[in-house]
PDB file of N, CA, C and O in Angstrom:
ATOM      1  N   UNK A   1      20.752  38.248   9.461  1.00  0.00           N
ATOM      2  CA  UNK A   1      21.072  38.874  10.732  1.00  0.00           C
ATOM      3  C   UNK A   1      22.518  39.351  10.707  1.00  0.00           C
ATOM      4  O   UNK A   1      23.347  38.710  10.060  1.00  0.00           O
ATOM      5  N   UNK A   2      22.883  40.525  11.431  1.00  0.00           N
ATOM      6  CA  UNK A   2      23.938  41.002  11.050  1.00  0.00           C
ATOM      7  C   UNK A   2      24.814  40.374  12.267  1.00  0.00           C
ATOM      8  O   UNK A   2      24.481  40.472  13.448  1.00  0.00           O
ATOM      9  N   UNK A   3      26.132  39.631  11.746  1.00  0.00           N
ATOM     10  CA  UNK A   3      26.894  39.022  12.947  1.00  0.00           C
ATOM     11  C   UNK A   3      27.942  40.337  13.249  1.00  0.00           C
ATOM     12  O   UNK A   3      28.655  41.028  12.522  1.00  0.00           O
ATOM     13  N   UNK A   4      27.572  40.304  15.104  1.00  0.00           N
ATOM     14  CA  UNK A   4      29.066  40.962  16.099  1.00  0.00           C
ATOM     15  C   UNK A   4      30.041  41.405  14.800  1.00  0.00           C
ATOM     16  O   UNK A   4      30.396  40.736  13.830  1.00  0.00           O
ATOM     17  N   UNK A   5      30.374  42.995  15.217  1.00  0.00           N
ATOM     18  CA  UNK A   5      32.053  42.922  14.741  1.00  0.00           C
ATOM     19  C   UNK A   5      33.036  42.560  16.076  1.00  0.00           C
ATOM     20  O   UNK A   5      32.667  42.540  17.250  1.00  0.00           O
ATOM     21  N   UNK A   6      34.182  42.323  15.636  1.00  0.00           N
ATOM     22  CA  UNK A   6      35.225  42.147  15.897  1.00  0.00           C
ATOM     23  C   UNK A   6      34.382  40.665  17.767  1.00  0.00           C
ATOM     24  O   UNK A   6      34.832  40.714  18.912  1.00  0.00           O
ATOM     25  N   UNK A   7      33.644  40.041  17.458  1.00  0.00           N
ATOM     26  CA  UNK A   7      33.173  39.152  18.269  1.00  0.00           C
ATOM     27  C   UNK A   7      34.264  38.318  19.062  1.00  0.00           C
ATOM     28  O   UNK A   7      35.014  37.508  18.517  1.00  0.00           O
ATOM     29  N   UNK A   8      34.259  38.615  20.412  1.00  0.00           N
ATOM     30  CA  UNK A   8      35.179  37.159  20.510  1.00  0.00           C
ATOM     31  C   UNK A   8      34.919  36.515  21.994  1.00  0.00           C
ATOM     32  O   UNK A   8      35.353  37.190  22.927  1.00  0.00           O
ATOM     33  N   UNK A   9      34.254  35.273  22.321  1.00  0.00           N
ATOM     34  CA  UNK A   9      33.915  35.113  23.448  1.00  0.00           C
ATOM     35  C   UNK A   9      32.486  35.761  24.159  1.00  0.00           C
ATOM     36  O   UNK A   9      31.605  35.434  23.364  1.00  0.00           O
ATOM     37  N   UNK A  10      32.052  36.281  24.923  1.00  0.00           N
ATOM     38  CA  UNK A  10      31.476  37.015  25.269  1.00  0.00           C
ATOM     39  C   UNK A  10      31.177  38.916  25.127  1.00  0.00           C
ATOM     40  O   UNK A  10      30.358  39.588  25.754  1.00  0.00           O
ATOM     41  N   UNK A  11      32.017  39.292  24.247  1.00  0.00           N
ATOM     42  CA  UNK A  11      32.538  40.653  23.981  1.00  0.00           C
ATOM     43  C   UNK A  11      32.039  41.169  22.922  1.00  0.00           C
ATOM     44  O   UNK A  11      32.519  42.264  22.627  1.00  0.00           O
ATOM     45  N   UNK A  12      31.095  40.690  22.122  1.00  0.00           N
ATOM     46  CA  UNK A  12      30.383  40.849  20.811  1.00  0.00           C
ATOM     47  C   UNK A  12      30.235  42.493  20.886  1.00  0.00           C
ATOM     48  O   UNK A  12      29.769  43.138  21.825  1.00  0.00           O
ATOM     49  N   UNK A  13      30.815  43.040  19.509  1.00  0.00           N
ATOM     50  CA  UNK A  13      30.153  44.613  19.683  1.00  0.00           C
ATOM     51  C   UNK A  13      30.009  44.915  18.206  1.00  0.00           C
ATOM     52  O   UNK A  13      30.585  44.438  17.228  1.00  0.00           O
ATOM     53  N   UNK A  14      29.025  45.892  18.331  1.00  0.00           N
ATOM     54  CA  UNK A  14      28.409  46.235  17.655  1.00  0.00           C
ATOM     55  C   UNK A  14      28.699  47.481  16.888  1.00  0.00           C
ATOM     56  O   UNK A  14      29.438  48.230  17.528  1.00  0.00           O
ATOM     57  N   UNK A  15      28.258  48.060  15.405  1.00  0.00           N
ATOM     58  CA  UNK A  15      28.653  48.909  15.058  1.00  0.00           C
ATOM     59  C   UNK A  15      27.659  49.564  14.587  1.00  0.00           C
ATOM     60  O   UNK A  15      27.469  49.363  13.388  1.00  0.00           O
ATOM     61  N   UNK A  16      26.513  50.721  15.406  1.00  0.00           N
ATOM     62  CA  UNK A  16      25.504  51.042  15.090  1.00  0.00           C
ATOM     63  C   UNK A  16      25.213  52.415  13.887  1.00  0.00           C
ATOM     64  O   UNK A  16      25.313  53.641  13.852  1.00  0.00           O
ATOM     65  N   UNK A  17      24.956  51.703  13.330  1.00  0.00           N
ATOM     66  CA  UNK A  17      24.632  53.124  11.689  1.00  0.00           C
ATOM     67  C   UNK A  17      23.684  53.202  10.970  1.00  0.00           C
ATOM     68  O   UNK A  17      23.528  53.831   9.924  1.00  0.00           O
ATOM     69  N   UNK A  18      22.636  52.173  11.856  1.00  0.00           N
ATOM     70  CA  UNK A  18      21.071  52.138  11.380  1.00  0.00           C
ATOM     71  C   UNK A  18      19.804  52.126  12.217  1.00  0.00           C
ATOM     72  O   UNK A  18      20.083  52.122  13.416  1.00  0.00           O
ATOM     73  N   UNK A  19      18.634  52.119  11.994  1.00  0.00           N
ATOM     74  CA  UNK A  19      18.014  51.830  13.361  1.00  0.00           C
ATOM     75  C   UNK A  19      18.166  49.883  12.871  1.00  0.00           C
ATOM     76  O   UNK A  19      18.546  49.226  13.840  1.00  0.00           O
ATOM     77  N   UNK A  20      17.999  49.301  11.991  1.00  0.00           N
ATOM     78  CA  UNK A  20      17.979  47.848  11.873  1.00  0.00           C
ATOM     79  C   UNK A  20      19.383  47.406  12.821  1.00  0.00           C
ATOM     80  O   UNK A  20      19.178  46.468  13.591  1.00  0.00           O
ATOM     81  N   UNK A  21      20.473  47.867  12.828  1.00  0.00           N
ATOM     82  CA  UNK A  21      22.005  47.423  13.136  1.00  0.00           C
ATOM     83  C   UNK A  21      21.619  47.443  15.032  1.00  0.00           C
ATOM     84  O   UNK A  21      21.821  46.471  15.759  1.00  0.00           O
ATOM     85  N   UNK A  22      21.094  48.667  15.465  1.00  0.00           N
ATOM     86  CA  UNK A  22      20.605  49.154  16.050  1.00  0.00           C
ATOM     87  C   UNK A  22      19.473  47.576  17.553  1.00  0.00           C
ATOM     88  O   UNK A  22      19.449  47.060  18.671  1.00  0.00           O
ATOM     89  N   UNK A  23      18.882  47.673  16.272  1.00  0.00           N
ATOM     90  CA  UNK A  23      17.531  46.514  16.461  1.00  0.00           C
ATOM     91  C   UNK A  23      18.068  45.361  16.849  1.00  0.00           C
ATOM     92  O   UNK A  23      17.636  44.732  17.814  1.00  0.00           O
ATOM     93  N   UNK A  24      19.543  44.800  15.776  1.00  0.00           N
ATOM     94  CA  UNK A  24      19.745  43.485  15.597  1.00  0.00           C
ATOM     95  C   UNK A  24      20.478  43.357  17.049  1.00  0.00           C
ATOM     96  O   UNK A  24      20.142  42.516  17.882  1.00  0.00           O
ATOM     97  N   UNK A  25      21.453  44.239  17.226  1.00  0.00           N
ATOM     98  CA  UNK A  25      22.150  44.470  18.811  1.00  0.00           C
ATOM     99  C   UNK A  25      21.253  44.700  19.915  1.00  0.00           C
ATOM    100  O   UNK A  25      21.974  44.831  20.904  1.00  0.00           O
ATOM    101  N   UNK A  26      19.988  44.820  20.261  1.00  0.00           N
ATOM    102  CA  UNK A  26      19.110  45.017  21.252  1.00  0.00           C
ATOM    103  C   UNK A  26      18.881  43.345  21.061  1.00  0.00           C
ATOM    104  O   UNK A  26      18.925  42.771  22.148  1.00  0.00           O
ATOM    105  N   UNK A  27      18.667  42.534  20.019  1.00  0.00           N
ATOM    106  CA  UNK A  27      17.652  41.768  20.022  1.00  0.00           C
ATOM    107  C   UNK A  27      18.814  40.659  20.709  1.00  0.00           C
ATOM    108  O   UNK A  27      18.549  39.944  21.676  1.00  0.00           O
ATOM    109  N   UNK A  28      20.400  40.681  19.867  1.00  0.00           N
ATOM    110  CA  UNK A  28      21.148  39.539  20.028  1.00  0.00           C
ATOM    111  C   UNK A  28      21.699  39.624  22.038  1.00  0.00           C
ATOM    112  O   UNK A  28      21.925  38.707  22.828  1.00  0.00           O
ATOM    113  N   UNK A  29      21.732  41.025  22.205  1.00  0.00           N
ATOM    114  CA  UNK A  29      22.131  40.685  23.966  1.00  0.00           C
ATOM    115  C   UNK A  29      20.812  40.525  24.426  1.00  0.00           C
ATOM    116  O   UNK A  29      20.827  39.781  25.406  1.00  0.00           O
ATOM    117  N   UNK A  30      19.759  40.875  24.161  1.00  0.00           N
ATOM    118  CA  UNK A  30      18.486  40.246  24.915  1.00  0.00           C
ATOM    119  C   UNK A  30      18.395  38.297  25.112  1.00  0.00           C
ATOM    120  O   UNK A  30      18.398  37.555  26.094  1.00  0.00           O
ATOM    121  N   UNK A  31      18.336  38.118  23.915  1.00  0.00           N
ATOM    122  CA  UNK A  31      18.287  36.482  23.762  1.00  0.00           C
ATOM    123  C   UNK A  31      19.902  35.890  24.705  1.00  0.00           C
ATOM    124  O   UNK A  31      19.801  34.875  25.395  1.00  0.00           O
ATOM    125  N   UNK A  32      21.434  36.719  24.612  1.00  0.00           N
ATOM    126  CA  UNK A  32      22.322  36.332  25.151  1.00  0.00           C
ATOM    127  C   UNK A  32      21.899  36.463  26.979  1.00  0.00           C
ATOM    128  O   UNK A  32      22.331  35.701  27.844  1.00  0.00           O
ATOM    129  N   UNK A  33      21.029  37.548  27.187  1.00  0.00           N
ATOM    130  CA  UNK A  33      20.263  36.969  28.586  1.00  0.00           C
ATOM    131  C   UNK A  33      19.362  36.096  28.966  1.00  0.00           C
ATOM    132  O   UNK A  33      19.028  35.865  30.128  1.00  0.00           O
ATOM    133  N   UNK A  34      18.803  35.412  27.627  1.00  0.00           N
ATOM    134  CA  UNK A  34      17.879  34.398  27.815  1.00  0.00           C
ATOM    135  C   UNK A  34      16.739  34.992  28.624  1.00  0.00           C
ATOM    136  O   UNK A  34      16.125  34.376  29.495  1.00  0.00           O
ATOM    137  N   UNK A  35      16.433  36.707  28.120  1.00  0.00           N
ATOM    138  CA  UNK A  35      14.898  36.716  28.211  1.00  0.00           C
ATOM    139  C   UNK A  35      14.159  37.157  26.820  1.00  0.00           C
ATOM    140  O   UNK A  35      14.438  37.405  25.647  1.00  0.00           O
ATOM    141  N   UNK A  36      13.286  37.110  27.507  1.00  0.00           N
ATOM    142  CA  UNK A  36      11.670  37.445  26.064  1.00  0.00           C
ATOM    143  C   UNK A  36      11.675  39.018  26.192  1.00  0.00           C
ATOM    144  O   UNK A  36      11.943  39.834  27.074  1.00  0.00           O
ATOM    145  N   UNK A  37      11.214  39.044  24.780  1.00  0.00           N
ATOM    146  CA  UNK A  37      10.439  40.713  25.113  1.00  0.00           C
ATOM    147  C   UNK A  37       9.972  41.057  25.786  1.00  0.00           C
ATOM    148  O   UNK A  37      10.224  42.088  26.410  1.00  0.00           O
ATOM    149  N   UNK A  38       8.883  40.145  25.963  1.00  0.00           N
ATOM    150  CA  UNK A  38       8.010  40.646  27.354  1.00  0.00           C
ATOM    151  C   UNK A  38       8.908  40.660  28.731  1.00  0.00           C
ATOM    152  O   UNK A  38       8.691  41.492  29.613  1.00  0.00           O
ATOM    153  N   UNK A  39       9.698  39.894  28.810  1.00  0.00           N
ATOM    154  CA  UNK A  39      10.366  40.131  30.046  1.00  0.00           C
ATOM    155  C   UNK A  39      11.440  41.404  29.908  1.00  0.00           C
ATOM    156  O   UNK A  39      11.277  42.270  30.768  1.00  0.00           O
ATOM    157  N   UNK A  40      12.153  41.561  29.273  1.00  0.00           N
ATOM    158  CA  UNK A  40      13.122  42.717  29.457  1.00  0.00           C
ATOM    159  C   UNK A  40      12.051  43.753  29.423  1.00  0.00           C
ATOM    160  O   UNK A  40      12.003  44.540  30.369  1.00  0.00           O
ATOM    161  N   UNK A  41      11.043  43.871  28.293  1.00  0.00           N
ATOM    162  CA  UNK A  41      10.299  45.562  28.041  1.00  0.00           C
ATOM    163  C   UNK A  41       9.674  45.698  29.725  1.00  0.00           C
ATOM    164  O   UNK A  41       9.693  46.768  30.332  1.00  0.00           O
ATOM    165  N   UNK A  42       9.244  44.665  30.193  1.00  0.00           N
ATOM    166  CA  UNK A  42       8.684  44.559  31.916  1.00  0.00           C
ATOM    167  C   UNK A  42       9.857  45.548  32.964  1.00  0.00           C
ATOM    168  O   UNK A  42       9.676  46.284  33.934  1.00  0.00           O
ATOM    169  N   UNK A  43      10.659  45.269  32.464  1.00  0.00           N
ATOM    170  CA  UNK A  43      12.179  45.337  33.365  1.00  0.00           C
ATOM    171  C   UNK A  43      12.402  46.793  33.114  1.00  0.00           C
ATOM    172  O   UNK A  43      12.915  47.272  34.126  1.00  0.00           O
ATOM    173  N   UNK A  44      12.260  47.544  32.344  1.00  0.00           N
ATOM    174  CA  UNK A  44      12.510  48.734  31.614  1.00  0.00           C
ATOM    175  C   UNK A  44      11.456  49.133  31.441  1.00  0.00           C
ATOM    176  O   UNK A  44      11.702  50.301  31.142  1.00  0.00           O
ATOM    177  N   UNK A  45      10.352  49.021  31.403  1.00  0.00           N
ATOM    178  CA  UNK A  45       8.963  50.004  31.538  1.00  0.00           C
ATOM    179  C   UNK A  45       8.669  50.402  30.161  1.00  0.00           C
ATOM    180  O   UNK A  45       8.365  51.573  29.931  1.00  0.00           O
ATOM    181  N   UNK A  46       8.725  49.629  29.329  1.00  0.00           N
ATOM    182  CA  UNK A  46       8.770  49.676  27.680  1.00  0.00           C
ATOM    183  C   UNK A  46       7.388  48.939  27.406  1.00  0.00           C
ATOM    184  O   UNK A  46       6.937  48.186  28.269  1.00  0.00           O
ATOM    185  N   UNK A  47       6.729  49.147  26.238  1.00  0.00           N
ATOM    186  CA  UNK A  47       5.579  47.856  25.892  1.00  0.00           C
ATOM    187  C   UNK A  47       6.579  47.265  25.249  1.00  0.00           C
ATOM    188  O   UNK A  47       7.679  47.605  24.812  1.00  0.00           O
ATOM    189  N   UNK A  48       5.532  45.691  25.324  1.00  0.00           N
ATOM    190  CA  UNK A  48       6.525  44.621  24.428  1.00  0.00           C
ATOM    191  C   UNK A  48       6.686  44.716  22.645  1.00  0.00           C
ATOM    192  O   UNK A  48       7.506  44.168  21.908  1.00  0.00           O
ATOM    193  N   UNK A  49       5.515  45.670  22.324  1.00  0.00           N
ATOM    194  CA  UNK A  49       5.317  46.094  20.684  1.00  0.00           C
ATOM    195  C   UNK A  49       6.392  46.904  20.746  1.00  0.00           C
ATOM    196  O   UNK A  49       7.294  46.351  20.118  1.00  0.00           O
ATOM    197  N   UNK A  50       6.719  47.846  21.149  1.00  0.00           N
ATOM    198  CA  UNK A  50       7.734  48.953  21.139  1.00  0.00           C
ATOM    199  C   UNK A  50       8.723  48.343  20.995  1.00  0.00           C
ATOM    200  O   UNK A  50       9.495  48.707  20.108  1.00  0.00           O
ATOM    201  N   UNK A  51       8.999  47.370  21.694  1.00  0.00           N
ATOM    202  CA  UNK A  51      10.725  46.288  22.338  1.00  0.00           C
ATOM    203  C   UNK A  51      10.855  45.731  20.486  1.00  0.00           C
ATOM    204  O   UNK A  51      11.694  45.925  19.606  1.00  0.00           O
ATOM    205  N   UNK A  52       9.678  45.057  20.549  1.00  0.00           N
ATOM    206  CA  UNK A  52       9.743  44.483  19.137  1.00  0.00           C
ATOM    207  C   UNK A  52       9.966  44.875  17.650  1.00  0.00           C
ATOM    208  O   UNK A  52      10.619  44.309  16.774  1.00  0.00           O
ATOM    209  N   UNK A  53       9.002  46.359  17.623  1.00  0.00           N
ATOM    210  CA  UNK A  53       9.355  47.481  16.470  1.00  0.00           C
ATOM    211  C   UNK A  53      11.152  47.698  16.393  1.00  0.00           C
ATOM    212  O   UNK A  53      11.984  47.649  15.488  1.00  0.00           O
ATOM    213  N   UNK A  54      11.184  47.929  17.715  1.00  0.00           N
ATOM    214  CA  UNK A  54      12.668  48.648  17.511  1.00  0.00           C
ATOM    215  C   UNK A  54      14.005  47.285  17.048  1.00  0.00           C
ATOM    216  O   UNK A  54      15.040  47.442  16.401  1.00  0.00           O
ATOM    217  N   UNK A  55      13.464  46.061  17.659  1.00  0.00           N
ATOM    218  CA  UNK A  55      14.202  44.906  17.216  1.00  0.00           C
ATOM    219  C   UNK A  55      14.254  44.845  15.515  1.00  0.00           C
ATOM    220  O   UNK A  55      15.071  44.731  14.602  1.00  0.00           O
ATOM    221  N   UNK A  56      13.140  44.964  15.692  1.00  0.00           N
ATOM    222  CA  UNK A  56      12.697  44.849  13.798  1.00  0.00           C
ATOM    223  C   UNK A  56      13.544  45.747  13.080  1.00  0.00           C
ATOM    224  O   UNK A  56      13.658  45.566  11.868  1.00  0.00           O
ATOM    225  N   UNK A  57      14.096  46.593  13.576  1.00  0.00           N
ATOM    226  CA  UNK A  57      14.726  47.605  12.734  1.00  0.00           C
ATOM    227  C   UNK A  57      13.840  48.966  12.338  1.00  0.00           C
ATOM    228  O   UNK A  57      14.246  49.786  11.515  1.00  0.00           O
ATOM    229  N   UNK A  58      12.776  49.064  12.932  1.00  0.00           N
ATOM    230  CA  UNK A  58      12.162  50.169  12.982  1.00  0.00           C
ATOM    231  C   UNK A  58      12.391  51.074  13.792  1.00  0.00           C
ATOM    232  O   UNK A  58      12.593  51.111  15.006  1.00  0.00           O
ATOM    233  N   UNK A  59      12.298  52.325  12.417  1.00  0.00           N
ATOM    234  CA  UNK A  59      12.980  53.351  12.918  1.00  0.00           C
ATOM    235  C   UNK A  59      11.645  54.745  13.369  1.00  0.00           C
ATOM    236  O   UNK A  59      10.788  55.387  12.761  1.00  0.00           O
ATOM    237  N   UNK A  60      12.031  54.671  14.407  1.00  0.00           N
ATOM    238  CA  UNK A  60      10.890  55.239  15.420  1.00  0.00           C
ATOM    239  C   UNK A  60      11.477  56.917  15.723  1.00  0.00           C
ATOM    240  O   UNK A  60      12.591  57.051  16.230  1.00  0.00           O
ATOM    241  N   UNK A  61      10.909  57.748  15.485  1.00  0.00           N
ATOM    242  CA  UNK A  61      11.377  59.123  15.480  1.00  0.00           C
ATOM    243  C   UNK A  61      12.515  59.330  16.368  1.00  0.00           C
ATOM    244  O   UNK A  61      13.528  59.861  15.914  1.00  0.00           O
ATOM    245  N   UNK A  62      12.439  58.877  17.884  1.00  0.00           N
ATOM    246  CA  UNK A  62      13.722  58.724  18.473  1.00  0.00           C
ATOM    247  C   UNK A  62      14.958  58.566  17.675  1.00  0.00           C
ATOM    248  O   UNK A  62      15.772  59.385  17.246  1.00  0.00           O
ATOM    249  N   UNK A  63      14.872  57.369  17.605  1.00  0.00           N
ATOM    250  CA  UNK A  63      16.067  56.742  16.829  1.00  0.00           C
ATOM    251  C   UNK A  63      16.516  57.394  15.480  1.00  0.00           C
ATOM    252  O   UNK A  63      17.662  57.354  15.031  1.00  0.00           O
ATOM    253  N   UNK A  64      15.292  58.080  14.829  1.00  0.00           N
ATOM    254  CA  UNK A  64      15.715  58.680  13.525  1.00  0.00           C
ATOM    255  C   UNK A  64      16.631  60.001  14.220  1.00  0.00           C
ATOM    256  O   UNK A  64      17.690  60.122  13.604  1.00  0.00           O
ATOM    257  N   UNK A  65      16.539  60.639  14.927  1.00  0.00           N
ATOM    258  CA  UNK A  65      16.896  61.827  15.977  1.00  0.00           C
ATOM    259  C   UNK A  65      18.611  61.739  16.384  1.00  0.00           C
ATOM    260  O   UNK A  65      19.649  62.381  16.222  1.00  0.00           O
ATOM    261  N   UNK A  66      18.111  60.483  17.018  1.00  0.00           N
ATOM    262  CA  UNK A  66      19.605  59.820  17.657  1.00  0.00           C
ATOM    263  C   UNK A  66      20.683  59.719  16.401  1.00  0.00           C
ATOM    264  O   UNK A  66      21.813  60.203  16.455  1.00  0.00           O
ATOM    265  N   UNK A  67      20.252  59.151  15.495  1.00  0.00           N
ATOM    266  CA  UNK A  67      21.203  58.767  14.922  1.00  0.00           C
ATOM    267  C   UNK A  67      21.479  60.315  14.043  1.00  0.00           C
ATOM    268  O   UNK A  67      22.471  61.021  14.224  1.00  0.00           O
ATOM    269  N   UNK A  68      20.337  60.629  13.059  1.00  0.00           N
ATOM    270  CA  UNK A  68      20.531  62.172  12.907  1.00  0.00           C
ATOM    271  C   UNK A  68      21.847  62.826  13.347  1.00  0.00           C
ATOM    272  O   UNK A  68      22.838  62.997  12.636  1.00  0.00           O
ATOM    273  N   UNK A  69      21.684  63.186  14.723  1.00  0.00           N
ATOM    274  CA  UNK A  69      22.470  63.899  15.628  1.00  0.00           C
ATOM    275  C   UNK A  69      23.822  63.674  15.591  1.00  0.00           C
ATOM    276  O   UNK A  69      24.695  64.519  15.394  1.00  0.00           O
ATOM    277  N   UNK A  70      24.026  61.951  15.881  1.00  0.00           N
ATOM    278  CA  UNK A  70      25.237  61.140  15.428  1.00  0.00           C
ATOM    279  C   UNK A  70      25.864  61.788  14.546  1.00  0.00           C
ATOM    280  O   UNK A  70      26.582  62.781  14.665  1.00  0.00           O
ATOM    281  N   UNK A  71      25.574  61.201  13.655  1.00  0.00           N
ATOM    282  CA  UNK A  71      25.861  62.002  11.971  1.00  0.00           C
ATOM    283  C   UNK A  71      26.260  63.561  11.698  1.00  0.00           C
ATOM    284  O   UNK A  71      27.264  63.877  11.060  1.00  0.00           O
ATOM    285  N   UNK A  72      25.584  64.247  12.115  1.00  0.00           N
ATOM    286  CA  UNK A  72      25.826  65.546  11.943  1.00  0.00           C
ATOM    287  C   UNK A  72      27.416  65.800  12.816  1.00  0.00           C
ATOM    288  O   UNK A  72      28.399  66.426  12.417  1.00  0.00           O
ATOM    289  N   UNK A  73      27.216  65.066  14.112  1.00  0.00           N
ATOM    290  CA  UNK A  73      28.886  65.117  15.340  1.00  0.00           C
ATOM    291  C   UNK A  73      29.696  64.805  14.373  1.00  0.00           C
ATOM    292  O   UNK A  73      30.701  65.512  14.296  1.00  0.00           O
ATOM    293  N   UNK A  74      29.533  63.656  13.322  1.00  0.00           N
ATOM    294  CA  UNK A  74      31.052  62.694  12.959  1.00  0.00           C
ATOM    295  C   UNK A  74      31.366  61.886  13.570  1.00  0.00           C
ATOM    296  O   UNK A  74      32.527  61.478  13.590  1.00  0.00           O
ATOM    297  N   UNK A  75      30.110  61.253  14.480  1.00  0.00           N
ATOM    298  CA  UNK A  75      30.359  59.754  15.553  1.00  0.00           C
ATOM    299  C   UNK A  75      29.782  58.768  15.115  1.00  0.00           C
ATOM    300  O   UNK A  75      28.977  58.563  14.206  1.00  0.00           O
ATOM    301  N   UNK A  76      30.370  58.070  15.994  1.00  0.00           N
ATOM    302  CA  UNK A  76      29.282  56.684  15.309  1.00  0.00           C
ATOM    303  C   UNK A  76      29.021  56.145  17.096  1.00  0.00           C
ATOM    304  O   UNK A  76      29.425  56.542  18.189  1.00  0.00           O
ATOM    305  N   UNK A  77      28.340  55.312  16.726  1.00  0.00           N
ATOM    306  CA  UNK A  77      27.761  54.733  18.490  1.00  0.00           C
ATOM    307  C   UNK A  77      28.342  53.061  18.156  1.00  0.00           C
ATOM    308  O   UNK A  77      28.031  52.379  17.180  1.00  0.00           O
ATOM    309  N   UNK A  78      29.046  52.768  19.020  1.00  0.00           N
ATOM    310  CA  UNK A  78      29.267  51.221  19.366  1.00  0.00           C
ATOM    311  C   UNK A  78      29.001  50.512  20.520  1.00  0.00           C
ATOM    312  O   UNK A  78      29.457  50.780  21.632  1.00  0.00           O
ATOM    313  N   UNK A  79      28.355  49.722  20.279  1.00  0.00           N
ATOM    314  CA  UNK A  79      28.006  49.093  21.604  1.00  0.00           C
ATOM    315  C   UNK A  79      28.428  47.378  22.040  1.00  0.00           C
ATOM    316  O   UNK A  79      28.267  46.223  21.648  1.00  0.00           O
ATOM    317  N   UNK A  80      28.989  48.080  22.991  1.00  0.00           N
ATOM    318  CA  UNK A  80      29.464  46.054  23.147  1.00  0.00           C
ATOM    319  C   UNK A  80      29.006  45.843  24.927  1.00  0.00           C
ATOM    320  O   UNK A  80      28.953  46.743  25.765  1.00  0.00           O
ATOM    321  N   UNK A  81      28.766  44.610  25.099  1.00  0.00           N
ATOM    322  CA  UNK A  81      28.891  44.004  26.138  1.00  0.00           C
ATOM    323  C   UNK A  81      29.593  44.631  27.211  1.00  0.00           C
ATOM    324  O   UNK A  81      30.812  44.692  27.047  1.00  0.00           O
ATOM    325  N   UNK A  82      28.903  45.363  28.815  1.00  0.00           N
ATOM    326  CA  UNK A  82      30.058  46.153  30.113  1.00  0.00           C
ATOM    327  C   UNK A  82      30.453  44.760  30.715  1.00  0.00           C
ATOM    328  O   UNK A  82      29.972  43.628  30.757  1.00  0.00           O
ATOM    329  N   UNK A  83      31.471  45.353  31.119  1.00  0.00           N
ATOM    330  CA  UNK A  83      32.187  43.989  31.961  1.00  0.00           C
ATOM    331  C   UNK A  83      32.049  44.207  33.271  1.00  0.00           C
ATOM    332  O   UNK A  83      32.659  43.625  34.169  1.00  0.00           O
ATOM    333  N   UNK A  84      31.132  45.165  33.392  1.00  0.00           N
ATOM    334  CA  UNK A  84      31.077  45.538  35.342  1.00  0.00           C
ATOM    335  C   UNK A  84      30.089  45.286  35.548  1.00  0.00           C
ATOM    336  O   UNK A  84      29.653  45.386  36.695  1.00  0.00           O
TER     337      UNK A  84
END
């Protein structure tokens, strides 16, 4: 499992450049809310297979797209924990 960069406290962020990196950061703030798949994909109107593929690191045409796009800008996507 890929650990938080620069982690400290509650602030864990992420440095997304895969759909797996991607997956592992959906999966680690899901469990840091202490819900299930089935409960967040409920919450968001997602199936729970979908929630799970994409945890897995599967890369689902979206995501191949997203990141694609990324790439071509010269960005990268980071995601950490909002504090609001």
């Amino acid at each position: 499992m890929q650990t938080p960069t620069g982690a400290s406290g509650n602030h864990s962020t992420f440095r997304i450049y895969s759909a797996k990196s991607l997956g592992t950061a959906i999966g680690h703030y899901r469990r840091e809310l202490g819900l299930s798949q089935a409960e967040l994909a409920d919450l968001v109107g997602l199936n729970r297979t979908y929630l799970s593929d994409l945890e897995r690191g599967r890369q689902t045409e979206q995501v191949r797209r997203i990141l694609r796009l990324l790439n071509q800008l010269g960005v990268r996507m980071v995601l950490e924990k909002a504090g609001w």
